[in-house]
N, C-alpha and C positions, 0 to 999 in steps of 0.2 A: 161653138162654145155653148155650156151650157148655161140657163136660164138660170137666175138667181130666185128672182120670183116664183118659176115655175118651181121651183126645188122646195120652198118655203112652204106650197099647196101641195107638196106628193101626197098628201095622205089622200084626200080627197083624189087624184087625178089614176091616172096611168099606169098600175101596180108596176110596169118593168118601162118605169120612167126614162133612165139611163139605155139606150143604144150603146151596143157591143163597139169598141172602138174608140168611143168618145173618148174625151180627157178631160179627170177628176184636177182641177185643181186648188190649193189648199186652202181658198174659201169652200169651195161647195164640200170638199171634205171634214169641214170645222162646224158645216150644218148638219152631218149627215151623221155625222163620230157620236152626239148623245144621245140618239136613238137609240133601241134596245135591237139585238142584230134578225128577232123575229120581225123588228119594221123596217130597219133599211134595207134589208136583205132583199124584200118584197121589189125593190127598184132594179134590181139588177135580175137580167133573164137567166139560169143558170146552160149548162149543159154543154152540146158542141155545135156547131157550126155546121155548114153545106160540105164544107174541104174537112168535116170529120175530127179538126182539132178545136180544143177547148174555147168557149166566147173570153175574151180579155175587155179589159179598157188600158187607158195609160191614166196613171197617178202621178200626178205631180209632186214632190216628198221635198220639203224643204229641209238641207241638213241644218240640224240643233246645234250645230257649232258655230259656221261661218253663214249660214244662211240660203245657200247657192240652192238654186234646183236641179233635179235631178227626176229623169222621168223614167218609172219603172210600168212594163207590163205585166197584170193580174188579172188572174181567173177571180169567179164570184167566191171560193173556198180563198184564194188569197187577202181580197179584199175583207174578208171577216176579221182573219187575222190583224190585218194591216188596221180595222177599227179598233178593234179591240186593246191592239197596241194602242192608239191614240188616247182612248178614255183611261191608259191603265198610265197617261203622263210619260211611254217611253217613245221617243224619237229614233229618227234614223240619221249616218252620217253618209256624208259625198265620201269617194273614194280615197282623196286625198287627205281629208281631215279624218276616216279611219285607219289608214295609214299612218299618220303621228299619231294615234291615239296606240294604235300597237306598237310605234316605236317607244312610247312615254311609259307603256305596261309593260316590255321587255327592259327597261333602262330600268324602273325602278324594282323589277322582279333581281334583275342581277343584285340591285344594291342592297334587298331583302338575302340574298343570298349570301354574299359578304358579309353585311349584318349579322346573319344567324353561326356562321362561321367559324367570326370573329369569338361570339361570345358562347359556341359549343366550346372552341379552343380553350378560351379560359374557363369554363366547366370541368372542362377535361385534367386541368392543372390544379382545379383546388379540390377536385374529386381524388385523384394521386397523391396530393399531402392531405387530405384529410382521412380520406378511407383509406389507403394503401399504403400508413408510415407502422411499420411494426411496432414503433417503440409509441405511438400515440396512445392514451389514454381513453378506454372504451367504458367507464362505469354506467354508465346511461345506454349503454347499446342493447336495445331490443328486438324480436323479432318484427314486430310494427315498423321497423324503421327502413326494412324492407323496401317499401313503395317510395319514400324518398329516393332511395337510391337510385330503385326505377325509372323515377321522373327528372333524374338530375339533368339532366339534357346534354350526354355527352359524347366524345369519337369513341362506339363501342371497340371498334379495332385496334385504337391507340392502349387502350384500358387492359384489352385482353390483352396485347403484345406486351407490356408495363408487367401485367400479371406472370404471365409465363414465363420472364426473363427473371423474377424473384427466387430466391431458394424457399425450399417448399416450407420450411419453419417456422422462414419471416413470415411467410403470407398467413401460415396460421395464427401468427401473430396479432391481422391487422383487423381494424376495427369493419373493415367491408366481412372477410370470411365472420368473426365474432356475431355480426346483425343478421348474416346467413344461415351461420349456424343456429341461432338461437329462433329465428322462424321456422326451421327443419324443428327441432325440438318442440315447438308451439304446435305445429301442423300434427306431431306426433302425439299431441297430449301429455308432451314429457314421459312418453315412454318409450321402450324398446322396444322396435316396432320385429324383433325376433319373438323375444322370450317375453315381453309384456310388462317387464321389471322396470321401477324408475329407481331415481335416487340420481347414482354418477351417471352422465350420459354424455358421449361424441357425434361429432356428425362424421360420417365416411361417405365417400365419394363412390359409388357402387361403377361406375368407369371414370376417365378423365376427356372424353369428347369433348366434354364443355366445359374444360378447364377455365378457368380468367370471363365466362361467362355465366358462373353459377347462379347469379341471381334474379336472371332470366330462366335457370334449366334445375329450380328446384328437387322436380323429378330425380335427377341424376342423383342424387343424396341422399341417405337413409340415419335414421337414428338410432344406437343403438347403444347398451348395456358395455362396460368393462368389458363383463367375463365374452359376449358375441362379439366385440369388437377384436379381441383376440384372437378369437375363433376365426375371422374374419382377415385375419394377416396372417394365418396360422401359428400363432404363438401357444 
């Protein structure tokens, strides 16, 4: 066992105080942990052995939970660590008490899962009557309104499906396509991004890839003039 006293004088004594093998336990390592790791380090021999593999000692590690020991083997690069952990206040667990503590993070990871679910779910239902009712009232709908919609937190799949199952009129109708279109227009500088003309302006959908997903897939949309929107369905 090693010397309490003697540990208390390393400075003065024995630079590789500590013999390869011994066993650090959690008094002599609560002496050893406020040192700065250019001084404790000095106690420990580094390098390898006769048999060619690395010098060790055994640490005795009291788990932070239930309190139990637990005796782990480390090299002098382990042991830095393992201080360093100590001065920085993080502990170690027994096998058993990291075990419920994974089972308490998977239990409550699921209930975060349901939780968030739950209330994408109901996102998804007041994102449908509020953005997706044709007959809703949009006088305030602006291109800025964009990033809310963004950030609604909702089942993008449920939404597109929702979308695609509309007739194409309604949807033109609804206050979601109106805040898409009207940020296409904004991004355009209210012009026709053909002929350069403002005044009347549409958005058109230059394919439908990303139907019921447009205000993630801006790109997919152009704005343009009456007369090139014509031009444009060949009228």
């Amino acid at each position: 066992m090693i010397d309490v006293d003697q540990m208390v004088a390393f400075l003065s004594g024995d630079p590789y105080l500590i013999t390869p093998g011994e066993t650090l336990t959690p008094q002599i390592q609560r002496l050893i942990a406020p040192y700065s790791p250019s001084v404790s380090m000095r106690m420990f021999r580094g390098g390898k052995g006769e048999d060619g593999r690395h010098l060790e000692w055994k640490v005795e590690i009291e788990c932070q939970q239930c309190g139990s020991l637990l005796t782990v083997k480390m090299t002098k690069t382990k042991l830095l660590e393992h201080f360093q952990r100590m001065r920085k206040g993080q502990g170690r667990l027994c096998a058993n008490c990291e075990q419920i503590q994974n089972e308490i993070k998977q239990k409550e990871a699921k209930e975060r899962e349901i939780r968030d679910e739950e209330i994408r779910k109901e996102n998804t239902e007041e994102f449908i009557r509020v953005y997706l009712n044709p007959y809703a009232q949009c006088g305030e709908c602006n291109g800025r309104m964009i990033y809310d919609l963004r950030r609604f937190g909702i089942n993008g799949r449920t939404v597109e499906a929702f979308i695609k199952s509309m007739k194409y009129r309604d949807f033109l109708n609804t206050p979601y396509w109106k805040i898409v279109a009207a940020y296409v227009k904004y991004k355009a500088k209210f012009k026709c991004q053909i002929c350069g003309k403002s005044g009347m302006l549409n958005v058109h959908h230059r394919n439908y890839e990303h139907h019921g997903t447009e205000v993630y897939h801006t790109e997919d949309l152009i704005c343009l003039c009456d007369e090139c929107h014509n031009l444009y369905h060949g009228k």
